[in-house]
mmCIF file of the N, C-alpha and C atoms, coordinates in Angstrom:
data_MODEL
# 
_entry.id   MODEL 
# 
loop_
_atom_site.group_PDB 
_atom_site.id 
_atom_site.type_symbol 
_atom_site.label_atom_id 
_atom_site.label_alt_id 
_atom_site.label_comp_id 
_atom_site.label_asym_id 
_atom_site.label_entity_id 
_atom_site.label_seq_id 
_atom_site.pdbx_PDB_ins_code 
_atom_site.Cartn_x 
_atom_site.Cartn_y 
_atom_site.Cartn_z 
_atom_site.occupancy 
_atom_site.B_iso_or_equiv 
_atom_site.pdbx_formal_charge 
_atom_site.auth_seq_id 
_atom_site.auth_comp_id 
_atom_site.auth_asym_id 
_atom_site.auth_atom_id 
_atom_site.pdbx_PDB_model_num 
ATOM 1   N N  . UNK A 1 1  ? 56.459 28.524 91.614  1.00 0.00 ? 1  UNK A N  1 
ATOM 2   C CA . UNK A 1 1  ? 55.758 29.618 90.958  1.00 0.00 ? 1  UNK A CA 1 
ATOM 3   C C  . UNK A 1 1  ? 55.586 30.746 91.972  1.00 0.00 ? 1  UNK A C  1 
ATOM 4   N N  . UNK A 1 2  ? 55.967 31.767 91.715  1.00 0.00 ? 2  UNK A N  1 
ATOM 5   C CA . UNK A 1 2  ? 55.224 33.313 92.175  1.00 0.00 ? 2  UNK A CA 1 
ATOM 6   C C  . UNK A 1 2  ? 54.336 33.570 92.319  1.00 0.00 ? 2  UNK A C  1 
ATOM 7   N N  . UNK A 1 3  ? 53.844 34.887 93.074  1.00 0.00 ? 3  UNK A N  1 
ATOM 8   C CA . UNK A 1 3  ? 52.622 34.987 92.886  1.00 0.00 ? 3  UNK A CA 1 
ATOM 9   C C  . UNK A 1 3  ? 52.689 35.931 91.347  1.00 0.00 ? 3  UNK A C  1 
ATOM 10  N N  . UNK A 1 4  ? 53.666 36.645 91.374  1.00 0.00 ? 4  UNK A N  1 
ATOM 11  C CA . UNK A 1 4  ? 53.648 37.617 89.851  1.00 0.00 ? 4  UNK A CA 1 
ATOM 12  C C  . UNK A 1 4  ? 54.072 37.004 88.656  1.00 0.00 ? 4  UNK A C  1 
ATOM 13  N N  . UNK A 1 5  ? 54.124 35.910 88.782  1.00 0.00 ? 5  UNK A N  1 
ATOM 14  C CA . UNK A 1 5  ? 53.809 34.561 87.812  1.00 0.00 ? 5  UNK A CA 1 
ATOM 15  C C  . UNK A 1 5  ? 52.663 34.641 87.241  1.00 0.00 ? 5  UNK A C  1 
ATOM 16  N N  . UNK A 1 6  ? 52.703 34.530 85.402  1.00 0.00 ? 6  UNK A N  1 
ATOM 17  C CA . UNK A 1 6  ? 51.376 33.716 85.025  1.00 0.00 ? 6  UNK A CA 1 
ATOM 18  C C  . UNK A 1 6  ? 51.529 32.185 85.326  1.00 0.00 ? 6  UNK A C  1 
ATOM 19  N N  . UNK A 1 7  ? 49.977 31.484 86.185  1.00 0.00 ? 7  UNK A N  1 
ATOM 20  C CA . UNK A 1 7  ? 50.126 30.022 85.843  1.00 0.00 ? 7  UNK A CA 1 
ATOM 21  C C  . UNK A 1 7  ? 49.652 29.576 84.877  1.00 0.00 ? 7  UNK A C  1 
ATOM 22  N N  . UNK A 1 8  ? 49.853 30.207 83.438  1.00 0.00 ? 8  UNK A N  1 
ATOM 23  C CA . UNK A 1 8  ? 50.212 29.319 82.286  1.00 0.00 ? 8  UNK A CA 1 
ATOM 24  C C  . UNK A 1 8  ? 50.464 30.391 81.057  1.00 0.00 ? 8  UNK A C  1 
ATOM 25  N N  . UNK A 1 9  ? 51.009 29.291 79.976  1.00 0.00 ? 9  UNK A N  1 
ATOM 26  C CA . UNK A 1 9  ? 51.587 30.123 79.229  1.00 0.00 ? 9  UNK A CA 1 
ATOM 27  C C  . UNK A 1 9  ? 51.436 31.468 78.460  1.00 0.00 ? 9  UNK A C  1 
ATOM 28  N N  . UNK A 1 10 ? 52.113 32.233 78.001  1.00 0.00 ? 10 UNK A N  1 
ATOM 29  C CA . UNK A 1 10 ? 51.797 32.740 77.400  1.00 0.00 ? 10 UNK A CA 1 
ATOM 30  C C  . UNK A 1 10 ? 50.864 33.320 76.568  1.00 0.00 ? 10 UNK A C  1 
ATOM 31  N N  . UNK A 1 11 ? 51.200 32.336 75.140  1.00 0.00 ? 11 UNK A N  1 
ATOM 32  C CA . UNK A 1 11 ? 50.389 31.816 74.115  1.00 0.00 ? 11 UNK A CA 1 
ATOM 33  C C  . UNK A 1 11 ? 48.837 31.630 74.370  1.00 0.00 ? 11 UNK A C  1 
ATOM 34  N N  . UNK A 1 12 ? 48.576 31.094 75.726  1.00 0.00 ? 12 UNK A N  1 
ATOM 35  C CA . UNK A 1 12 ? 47.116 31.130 75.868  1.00 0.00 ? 12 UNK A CA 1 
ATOM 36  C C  . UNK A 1 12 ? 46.566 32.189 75.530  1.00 0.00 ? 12 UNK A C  1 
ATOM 37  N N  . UNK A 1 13 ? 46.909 33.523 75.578  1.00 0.00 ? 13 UNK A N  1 
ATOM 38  C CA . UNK A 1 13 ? 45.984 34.477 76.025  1.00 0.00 ? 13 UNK A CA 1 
ATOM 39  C C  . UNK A 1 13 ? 46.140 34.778 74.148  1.00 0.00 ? 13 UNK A C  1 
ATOM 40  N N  . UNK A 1 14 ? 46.713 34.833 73.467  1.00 0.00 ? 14 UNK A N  1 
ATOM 41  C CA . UNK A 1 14 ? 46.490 34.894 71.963  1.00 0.00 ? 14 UNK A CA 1 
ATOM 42  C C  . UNK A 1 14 ? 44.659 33.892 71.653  1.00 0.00 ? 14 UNK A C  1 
ATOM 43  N N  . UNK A 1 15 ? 44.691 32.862 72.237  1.00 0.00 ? 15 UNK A N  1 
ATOM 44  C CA . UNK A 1 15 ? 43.650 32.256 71.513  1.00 0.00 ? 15 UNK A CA 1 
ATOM 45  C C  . UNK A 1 15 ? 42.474 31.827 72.883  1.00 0.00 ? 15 UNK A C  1 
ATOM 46  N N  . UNK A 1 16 ? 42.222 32.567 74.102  1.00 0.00 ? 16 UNK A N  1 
ATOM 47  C CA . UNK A 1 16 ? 41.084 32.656 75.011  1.00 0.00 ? 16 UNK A CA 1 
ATOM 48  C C  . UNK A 1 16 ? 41.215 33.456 75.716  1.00 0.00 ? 16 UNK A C  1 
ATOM 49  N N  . UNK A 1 17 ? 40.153 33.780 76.040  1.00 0.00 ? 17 UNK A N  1 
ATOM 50  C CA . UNK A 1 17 ? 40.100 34.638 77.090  1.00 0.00 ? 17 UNK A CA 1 
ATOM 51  C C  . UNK A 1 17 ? 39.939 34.000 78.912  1.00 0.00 ? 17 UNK A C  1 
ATOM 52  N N  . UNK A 1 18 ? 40.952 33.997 79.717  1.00 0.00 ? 18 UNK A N  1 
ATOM 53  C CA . UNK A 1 18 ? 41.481 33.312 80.445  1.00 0.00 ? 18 UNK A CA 1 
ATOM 54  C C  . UNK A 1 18 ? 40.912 34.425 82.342  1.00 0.00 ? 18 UNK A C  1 
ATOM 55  N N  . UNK A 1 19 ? 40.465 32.958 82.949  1.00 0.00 ? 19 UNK A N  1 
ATOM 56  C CA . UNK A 1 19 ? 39.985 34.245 84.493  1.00 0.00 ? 19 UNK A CA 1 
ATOM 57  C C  . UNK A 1 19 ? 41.178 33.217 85.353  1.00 0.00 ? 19 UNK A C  1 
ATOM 58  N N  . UNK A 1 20 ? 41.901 33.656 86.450  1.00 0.00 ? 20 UNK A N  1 
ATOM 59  C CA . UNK A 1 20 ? 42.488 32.966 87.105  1.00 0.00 ? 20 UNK A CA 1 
ATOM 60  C C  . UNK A 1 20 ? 41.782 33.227 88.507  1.00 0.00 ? 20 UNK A C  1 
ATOM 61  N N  . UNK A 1 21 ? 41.446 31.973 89.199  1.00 0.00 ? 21 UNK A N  1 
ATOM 62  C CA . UNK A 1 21 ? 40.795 32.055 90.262  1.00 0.00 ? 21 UNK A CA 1 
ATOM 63  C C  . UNK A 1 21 ? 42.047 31.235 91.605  1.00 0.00 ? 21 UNK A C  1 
ATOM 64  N N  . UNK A 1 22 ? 42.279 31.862 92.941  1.00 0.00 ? 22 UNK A N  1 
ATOM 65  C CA . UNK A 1 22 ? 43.128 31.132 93.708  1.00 0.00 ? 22 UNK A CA 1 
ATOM 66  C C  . UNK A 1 22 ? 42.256 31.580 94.985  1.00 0.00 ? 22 UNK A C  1 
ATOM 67  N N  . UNK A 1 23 ? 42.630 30.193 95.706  1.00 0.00 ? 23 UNK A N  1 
ATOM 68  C CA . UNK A 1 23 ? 41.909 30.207 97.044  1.00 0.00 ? 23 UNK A CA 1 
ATOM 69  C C  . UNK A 1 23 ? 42.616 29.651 97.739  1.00 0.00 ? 23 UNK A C  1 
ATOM 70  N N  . UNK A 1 24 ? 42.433 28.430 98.696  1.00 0.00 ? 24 UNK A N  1 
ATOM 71  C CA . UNK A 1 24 ? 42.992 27.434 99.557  1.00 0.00 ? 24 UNK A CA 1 
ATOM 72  C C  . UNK A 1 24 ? 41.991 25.879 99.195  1.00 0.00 ? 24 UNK A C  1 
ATOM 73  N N  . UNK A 1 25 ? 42.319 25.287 99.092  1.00 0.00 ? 25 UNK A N  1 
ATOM 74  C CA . UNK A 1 25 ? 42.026 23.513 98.899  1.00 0.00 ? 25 UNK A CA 1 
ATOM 75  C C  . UNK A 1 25 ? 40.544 23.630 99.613  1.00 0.00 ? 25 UNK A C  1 
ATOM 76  N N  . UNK A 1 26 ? 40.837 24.013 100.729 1.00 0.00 ? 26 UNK A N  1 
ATOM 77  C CA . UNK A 1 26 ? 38.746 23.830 101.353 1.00 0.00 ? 26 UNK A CA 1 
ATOM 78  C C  . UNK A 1 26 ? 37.860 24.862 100.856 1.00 0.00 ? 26 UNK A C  1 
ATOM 79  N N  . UNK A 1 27 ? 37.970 25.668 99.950  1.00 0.00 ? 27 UNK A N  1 
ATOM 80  C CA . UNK A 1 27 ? 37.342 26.292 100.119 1.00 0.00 ? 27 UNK A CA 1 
ATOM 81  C C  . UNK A 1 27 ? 37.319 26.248 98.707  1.00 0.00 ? 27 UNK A C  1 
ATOM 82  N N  . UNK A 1 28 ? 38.336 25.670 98.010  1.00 0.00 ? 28 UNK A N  1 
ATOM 83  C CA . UNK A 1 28 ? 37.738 25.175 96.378  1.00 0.00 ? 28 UNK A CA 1 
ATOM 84  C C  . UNK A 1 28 ? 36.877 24.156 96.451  1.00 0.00 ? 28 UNK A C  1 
ATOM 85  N N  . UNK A 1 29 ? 37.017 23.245 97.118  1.00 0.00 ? 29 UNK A N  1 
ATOM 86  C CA . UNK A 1 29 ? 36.149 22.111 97.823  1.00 0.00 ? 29 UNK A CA 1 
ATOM 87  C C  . UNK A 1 29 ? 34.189 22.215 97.617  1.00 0.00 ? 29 UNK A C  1 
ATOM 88  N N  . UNK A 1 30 ? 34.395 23.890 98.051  1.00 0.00 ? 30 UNK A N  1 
ATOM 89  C CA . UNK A 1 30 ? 33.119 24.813 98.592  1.00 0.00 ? 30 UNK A CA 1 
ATOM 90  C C  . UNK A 1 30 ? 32.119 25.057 97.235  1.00 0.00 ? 30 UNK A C  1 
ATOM 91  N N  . UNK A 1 31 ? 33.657 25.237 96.658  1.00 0.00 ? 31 UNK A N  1 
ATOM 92  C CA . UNK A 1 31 ? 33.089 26.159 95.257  1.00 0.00 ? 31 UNK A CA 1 
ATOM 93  C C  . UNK A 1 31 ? 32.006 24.780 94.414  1.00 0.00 ? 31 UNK A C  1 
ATOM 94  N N  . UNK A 1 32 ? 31.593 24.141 94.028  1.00 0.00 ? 32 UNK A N  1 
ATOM 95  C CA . UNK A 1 32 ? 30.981 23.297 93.361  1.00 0.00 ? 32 UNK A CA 1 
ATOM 96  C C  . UNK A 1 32 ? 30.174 23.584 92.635  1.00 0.00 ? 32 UNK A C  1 
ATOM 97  N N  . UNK A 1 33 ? 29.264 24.705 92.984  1.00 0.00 ? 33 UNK A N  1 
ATOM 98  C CA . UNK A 1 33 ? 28.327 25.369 92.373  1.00 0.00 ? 33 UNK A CA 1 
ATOM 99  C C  . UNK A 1 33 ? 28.357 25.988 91.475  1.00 0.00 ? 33 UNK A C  1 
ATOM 100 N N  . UNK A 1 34 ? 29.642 26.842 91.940  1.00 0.00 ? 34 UNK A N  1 
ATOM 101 C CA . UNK A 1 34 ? 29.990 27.893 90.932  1.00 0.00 ? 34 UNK A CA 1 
ATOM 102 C C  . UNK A 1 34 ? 31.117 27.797 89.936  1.00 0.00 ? 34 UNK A C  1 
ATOM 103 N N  . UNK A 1 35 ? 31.682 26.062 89.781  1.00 0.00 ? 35 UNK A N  1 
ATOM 104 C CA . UNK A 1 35 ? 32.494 25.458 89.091  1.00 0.00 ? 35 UNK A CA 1 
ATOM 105 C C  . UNK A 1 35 ? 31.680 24.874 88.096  1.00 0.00 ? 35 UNK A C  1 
ATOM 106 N N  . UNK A 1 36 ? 30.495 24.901 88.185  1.00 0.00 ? 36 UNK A N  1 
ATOM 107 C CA . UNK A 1 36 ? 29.273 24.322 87.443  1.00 0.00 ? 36 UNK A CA 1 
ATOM 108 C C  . UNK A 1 36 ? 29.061 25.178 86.319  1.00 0.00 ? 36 UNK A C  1 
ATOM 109 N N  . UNK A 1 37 ? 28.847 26.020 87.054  1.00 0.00 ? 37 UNK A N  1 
ATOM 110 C CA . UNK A 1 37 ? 28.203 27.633 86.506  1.00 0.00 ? 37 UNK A CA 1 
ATOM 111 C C  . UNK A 1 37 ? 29.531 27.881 85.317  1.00 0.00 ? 37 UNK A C  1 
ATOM 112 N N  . UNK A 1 38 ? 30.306 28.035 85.764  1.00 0.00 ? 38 UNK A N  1 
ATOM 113 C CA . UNK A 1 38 ? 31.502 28.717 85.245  1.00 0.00 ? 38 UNK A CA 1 
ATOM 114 C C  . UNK A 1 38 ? 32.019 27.490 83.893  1.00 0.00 ? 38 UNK A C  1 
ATOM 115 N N  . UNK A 1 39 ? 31.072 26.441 84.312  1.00 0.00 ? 39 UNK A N  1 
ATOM 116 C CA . UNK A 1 39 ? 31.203 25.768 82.947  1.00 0.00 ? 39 UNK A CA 1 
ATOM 117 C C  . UNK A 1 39 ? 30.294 25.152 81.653  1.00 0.00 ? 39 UNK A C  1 
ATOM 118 N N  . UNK A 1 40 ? 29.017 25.925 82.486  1.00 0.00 ? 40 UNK A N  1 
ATOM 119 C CA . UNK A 1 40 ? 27.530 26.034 81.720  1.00 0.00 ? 40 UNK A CA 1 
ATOM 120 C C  . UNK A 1 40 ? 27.854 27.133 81.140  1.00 0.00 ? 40 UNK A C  1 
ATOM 121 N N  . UNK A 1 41 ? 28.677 28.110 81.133  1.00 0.00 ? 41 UNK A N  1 
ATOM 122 C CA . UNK A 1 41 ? 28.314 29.378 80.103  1.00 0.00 ? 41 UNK A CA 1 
ATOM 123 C C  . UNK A 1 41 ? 29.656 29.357 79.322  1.00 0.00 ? 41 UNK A C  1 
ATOM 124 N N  . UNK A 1 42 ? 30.378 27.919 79.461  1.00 0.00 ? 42 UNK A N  1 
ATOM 125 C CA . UNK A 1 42 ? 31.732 28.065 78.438  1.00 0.00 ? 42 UNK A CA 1 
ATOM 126 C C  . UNK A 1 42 ? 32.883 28.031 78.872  1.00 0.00 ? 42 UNK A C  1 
ATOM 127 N N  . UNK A 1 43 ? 33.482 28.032 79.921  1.00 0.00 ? 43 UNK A N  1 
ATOM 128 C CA . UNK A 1 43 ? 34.451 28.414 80.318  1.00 0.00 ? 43 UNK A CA 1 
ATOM 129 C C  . UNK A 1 43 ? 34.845 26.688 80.712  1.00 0.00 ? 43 UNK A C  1 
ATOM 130 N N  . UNK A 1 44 ? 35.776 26.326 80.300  1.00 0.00 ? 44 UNK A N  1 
ATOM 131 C CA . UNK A 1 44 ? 36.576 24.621 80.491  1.00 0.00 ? 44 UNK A CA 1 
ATOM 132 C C  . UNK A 1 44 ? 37.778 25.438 82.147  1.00 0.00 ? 44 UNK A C  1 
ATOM 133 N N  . UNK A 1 45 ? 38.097 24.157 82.774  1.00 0.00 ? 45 UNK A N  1 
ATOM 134 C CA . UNK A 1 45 ? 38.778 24.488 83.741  1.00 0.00 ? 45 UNK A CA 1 
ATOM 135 C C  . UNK A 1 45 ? 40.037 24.046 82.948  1.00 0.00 ? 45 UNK A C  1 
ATOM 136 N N  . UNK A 1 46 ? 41.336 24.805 83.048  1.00 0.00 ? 46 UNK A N  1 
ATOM 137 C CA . UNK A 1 46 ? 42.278 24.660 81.715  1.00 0.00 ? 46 UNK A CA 1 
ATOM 138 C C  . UNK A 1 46 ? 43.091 23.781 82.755  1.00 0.00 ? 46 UNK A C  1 
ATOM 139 N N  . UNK A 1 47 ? 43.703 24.096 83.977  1.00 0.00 ? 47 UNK A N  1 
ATOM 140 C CA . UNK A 1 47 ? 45.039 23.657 84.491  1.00 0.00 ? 47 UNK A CA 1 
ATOM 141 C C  . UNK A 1 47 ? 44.417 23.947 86.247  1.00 0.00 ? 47 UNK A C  1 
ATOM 142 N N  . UNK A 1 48 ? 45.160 23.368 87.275  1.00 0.00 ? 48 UNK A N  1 
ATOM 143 C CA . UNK A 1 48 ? 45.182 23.732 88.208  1.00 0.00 ? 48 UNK A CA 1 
ATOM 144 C C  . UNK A 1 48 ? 46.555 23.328 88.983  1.00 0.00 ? 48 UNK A C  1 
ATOM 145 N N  . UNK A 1 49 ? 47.275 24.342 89.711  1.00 0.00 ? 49 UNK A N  1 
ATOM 146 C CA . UNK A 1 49 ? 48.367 24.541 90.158  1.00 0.00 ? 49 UNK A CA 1 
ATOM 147 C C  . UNK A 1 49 ? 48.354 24.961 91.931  1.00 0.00 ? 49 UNK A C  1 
ATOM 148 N N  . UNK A 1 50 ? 49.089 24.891 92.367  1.00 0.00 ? 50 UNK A N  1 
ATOM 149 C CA . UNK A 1 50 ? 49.019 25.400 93.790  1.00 0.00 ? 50 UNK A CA 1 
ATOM 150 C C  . UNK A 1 50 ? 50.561 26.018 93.933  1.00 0.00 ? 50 UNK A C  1 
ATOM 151 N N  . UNK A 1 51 ? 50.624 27.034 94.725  1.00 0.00 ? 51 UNK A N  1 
ATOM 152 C CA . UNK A 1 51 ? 52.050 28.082 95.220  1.00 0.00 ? 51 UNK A CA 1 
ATOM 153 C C  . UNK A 1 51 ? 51.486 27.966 96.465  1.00 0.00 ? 51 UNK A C  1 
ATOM 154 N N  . UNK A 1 52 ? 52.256 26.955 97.399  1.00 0.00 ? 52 UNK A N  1 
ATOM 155 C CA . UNK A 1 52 ? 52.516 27.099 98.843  1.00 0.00 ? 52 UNK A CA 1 
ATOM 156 C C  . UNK A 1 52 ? 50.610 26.089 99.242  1.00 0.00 ? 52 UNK A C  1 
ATOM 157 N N  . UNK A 1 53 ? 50.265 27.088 99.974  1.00 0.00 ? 53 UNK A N  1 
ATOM 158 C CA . UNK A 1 53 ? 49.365 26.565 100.632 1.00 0.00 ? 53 UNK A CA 1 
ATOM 159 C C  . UNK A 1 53 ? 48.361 26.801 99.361  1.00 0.00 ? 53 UNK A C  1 
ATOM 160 N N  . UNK A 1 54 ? 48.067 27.978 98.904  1.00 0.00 ? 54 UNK A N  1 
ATOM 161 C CA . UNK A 1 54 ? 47.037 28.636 97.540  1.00 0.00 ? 54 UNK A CA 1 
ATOM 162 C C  . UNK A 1 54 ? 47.095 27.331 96.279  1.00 0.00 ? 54 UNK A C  1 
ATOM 163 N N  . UNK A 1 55 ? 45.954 27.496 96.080  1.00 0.00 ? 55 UNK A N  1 
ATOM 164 C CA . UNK A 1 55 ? 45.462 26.712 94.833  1.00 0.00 ? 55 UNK A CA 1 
ATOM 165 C C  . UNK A 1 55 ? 45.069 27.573 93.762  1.00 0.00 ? 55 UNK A C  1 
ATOM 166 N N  . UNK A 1 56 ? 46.039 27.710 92.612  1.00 0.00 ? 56 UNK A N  1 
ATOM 167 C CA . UNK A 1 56 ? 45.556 28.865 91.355  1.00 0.00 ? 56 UNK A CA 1 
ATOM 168 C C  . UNK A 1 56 ? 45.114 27.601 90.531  1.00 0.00 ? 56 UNK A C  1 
ATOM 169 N N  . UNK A 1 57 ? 43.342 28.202 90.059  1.00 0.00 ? 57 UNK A N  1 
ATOM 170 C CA . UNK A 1 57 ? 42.861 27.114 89.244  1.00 0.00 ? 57 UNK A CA 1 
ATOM 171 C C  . UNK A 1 57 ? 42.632 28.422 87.509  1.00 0.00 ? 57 UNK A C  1 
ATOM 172 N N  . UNK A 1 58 ? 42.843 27.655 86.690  1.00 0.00 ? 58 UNK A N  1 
ATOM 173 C CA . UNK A 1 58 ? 43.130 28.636 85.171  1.00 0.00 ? 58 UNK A CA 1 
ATOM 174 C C  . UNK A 1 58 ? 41.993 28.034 84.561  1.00 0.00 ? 58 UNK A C  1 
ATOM 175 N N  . UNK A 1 59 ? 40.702 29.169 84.480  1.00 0.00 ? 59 UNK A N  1 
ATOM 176 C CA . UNK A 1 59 ? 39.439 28.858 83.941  1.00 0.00 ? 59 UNK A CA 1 
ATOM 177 C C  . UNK A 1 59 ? 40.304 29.378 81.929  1.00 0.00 ? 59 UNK A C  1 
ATOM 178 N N  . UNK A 1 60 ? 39.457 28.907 80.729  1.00 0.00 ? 60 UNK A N  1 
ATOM 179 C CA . UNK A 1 60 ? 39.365 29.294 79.189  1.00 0.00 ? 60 UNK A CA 1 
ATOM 180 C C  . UNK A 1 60 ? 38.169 29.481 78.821  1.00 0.00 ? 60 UNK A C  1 
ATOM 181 N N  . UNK A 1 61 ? 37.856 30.224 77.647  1.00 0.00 ? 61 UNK A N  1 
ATOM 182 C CA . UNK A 1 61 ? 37.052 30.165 76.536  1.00 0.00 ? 61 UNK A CA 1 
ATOM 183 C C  . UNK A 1 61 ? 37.677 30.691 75.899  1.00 0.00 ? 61 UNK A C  1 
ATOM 184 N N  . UNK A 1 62 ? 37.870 29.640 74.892  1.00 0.00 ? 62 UNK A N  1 
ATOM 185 C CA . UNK A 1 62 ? 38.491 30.085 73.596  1.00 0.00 ? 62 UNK A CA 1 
ATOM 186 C C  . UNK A 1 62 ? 37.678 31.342 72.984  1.00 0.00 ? 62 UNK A C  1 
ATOM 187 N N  . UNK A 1 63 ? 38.312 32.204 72.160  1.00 0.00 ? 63 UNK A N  1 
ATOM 188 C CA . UNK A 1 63 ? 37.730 33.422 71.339  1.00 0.00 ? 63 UNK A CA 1 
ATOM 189 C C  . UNK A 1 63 ? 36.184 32.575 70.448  1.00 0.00 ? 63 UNK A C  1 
ATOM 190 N N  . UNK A 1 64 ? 36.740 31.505 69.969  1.00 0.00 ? 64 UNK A N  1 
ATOM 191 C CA . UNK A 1 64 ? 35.533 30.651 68.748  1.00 0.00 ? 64 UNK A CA 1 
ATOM 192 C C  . UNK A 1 64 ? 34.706 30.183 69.685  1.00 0.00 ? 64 UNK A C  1 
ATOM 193 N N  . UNK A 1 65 ? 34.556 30.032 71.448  1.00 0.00 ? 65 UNK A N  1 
ATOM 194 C CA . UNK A 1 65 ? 33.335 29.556 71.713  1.00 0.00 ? 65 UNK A CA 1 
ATOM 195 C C  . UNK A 1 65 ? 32.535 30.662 72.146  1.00 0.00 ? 65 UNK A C  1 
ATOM 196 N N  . UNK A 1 66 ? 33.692 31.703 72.683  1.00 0.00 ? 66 UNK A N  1 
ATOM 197 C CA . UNK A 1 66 ? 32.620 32.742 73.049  1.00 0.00 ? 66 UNK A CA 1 
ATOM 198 C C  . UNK A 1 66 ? 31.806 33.799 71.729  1.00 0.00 ? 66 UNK A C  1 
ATOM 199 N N  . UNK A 1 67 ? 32.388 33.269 71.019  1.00 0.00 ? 67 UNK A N  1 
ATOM 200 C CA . UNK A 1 67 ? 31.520 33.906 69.732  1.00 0.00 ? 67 UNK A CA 1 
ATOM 201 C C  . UNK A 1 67 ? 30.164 33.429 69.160  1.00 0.00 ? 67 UNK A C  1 
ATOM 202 N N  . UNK A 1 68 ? 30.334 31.616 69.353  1.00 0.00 ? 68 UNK A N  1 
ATOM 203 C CA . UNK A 1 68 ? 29.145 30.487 69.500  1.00 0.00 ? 68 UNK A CA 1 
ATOM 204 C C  . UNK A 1 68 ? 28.801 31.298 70.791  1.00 0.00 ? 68 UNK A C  1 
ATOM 205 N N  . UNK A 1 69 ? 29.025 31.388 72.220  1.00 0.00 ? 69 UNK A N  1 
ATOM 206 C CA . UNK A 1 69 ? 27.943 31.507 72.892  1.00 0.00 ? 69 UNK A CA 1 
ATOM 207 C C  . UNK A 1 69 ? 26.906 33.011 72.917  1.00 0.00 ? 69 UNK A C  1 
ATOM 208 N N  . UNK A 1 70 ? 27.575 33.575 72.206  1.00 0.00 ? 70 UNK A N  1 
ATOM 209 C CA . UNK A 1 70 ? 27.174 35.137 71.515  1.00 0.00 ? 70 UNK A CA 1 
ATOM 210 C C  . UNK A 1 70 ? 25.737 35.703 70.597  1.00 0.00 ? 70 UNK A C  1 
ATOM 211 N N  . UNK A 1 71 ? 25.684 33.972 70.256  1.00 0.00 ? 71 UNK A N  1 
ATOM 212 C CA . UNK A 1 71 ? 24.239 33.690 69.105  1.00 0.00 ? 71 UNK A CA 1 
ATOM 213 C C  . UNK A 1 71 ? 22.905 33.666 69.759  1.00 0.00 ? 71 UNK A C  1 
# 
């Protein structure tokens, strides 16, 4: 994979709204807190991939949850 690669398909972005987050392995390690967070307000961790040393992790919320979390 590229970096001017999407890491994932297409089609996703028709049905969520998608954040791509990339770092390095220790320092996703780090993140715990804010992998928490990022899944208390909706967001599922979809896929995680790595290019080279980088770790691209592919956060979702579908359009129908962020509309539930909207209420």
């Amino acid at each position: 994979m590229t970096s001017s690669s999407k890491p994932y398909p297409d089609t996703w972005e028709n049905v969520a709204d998608l954040r791509v987050f990339r770092t390095n392995a220790t320092e996703w390690e780090k993140l715990v807190g804010w992998r928490h967070e990022m899944h208390r307000r909706g967001w599922k961790l979809l896929r995680v991939n790595h290019d080279g040393p980088e770790l691209i992790a592919v956060f979702g919320r579908t359009k129908v949850d962020r509309r539930e979390a909207g209420r």
